[in-house]
C-alpha positions in Angstrom: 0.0 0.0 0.0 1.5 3.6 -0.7 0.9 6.7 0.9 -2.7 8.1 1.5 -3.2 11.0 -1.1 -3.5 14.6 0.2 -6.7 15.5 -1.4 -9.5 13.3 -1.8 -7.7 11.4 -4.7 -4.6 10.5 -5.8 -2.3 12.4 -7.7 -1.4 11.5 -10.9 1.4 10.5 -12.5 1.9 13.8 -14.4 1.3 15.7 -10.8 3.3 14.2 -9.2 6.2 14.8 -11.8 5.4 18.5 -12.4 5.3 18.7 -8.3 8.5 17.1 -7.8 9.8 19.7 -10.9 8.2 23.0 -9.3 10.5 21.4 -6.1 13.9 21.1 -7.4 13.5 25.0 -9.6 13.0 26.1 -5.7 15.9 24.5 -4.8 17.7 25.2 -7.3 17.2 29.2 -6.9 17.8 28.8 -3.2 21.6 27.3 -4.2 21.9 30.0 -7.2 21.5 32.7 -4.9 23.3 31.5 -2.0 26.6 31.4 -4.7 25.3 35.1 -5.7 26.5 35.9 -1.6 29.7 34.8 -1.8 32.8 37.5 -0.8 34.1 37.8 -3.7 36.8 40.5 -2.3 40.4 39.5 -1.6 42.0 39.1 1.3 43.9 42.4 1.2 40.5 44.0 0.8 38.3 42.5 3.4 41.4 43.0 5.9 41.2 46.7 5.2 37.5 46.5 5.0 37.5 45.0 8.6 40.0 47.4 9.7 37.7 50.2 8.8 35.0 48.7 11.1 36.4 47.9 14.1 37.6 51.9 13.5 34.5 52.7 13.4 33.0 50.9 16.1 35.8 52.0 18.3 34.5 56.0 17.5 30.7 55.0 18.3 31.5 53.8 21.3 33.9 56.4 22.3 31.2 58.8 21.6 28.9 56.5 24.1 31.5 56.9 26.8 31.7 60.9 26.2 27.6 60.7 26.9 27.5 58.6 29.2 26.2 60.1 32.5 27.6 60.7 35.4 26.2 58.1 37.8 27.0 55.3 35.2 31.0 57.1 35.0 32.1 54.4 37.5 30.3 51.5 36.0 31.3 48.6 34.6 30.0 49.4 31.6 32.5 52.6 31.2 35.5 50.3 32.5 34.5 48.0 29.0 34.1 51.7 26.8 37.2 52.8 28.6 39.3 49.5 27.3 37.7 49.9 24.0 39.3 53.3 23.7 42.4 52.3 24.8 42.8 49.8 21.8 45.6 51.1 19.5 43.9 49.9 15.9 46.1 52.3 14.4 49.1 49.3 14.6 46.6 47.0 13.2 45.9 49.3 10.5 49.8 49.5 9.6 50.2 46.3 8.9 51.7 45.7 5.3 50.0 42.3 4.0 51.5 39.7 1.7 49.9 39.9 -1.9 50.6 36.2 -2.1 51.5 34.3 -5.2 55.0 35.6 -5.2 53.9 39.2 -6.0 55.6 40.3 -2.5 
């Protein structure tokens, strides 16, 4: 005996097929655009890319520290801003990368 049928009848042969088609085009698109996502940028680039973030973080949350108000000064939270602000990225920002492939 096979499965019961999801309507009141069975499928047929032909639905079934064009079912199982209509399946495999959605899968198919899925795995189409999850290739589309892929970082396509090299090495160098998302390095300098990350770089630029973590800069940028690092003068939000200086900025949070600067507001922050005076009953939170001694708080935990402005020791974690306070070691945030210490971080020298600049060094990290210096850093000369290999090109790789011999191009050095």
């Amino acid at each position: 005996m096979g499965r019961k049928p999801l309507g009141k009848k069975a499928m047929t042969t032909a639905q079934v097929q064009a079912r199982y088609r209509a399946r495999l085009k959605k899968e198919h698109r899925a795995l189409k655009a999850r290739a589309n996502r892929l970082d396509r940028r090299s090495r160098r680039q998302r390095w300098a890319d990350a770089v630029a973030e973590l800069q940028e973080l690092q003068r939000e949350y200086s900025e949070w520290l600067m507001t922050l108000p005076d009953n939170l000064q001694g708080s935990r939270t402005a020791m974690l801003l306070q070691e945030i602000e210490a971080l020298d990225l600049d060094t990290i920002a210096e850093i000369e990368l290999p090109q790789g492939f011999g191009r050095d």
